[in-house]
C-alpha positions in Angstrom: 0.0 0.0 0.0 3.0 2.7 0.9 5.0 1.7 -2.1 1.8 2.3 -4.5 1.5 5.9 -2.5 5.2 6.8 -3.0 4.7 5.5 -7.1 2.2 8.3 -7.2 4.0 11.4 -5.5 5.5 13.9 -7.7 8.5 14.3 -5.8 9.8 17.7 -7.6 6.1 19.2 -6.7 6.7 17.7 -2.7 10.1 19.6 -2.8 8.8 23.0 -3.9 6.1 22.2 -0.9 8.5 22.2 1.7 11.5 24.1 0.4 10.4 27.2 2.6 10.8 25.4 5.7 14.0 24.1 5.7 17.0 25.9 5.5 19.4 23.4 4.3 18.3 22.6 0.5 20.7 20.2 -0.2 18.7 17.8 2.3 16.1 17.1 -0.6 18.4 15.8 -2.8 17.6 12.5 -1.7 13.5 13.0 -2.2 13.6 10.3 -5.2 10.7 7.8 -5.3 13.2 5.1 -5.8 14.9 6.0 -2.4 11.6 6.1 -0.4 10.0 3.3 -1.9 13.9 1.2 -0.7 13.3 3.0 2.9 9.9 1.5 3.0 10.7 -2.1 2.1 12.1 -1.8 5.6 9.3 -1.1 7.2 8.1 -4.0 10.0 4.7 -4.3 11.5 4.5 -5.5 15.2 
């Protein structure tokens, strides 16, 4: 269900939504769907 979700962002839209609160821009460089949906494959239920 997550990975569908992240397959449907539009990660350069998500960026421009939170660029003016951060301050370091270089932190969204990472915001790729390919390196959320690899974060959530390691997601456990209890």
């Amino acid at each position: 269900m997550i990975r569908e979700r992240f397959e449907s962002v539009d990660f350069e839209d998500a960026k421009k939504d939170v660029i003016p609160f951060i301050t370091n821009r270089d932190a969204l460089n990472g915001w790729k769907r390919e390196s959320f949906i690899k974060i959530s494959e390691r997601i456990r239920t209890i």
